[in-house]
C-alpha positions as CSV (number, residue, x, y, z in Angstrom):
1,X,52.4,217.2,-134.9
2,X,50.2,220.3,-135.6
3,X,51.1,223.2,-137.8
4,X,51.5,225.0,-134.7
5,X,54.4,223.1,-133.7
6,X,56.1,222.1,-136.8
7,X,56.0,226.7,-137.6
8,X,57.8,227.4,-134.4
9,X,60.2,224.2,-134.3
10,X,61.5,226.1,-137.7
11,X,61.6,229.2,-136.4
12,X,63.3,227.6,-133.3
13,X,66.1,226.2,-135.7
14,X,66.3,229.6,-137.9
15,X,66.7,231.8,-134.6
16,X,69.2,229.3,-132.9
17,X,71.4,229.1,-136.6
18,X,71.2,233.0,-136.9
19,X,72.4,233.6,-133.3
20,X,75.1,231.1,-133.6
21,X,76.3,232.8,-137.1
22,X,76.3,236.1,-135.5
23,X,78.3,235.3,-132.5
24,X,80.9,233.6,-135.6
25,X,81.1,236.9,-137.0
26,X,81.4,239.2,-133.9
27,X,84.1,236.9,-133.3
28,X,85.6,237.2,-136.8
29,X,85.2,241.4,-136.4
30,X,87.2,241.4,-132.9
31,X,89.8,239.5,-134.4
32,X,90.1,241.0,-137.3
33,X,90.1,244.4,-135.1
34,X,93.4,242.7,-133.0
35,X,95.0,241.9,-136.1
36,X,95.2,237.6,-136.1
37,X,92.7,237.1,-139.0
38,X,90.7,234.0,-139.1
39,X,91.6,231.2,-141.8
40,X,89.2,230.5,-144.5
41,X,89.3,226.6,-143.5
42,X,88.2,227.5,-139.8
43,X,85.6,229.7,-141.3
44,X,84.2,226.8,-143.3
45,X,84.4,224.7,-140.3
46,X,82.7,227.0,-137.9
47,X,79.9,226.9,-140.6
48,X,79.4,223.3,-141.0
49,X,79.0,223.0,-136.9
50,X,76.4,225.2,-137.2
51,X,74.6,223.3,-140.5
52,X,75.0,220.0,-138.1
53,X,73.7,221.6,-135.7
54,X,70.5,222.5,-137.9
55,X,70.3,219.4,-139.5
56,X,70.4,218.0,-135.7
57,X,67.7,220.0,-134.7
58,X,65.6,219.2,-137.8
59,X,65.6,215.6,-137.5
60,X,64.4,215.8,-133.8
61,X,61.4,218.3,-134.9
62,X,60.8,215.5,-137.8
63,X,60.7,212.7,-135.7
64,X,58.6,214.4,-132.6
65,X,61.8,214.1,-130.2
66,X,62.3,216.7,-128.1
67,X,65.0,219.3,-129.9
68,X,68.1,219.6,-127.9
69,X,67.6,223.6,-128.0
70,X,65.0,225.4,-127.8
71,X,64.7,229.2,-128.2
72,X,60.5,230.0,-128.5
73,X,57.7,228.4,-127.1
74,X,57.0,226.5,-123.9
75,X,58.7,223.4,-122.6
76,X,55.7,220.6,-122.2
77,X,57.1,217.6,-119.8
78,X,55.3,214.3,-121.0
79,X,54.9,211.8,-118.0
């Protein structure tokens, strides 16, 4: 794996966790804005999807599999 790869397979993982907690707090906002507040456990629970999700996407960059998502950089087919 080159330094190429392993620099955008992070910044893969830190654009897919910061889209994923944005969209969590849009959703807290509108909520909040409707008046049925979110509990603190759901919150928590939101949050640690998203860090398995990371860790997920970690381990496959680690181990040279192919990440299940992938936001930058091209998708190479190996035959």
């Amino acid at each position: 794996m080159s330094l190429t790869g392993l620099l955008l397979g992070l910044l893969n993982i830190a654009i897919v966790i910061v889209i994923l907690v944005l969209i969590g707090a849009i959703i807290m906002w509108v909520m909040n804005t409707l008046g049925w507040p979110i509990p603190a456990n759901v919150q928590k629970l939101f949050l640690a999807v998203v860090a398995l999700i990371a860790l997920a996407m970690l381990v496959a960059l680690l181990l040279g599999a192919m990440p299940p998502w992938r936001i930058v950089g091209a998708t190479v087919m190996q035959t």
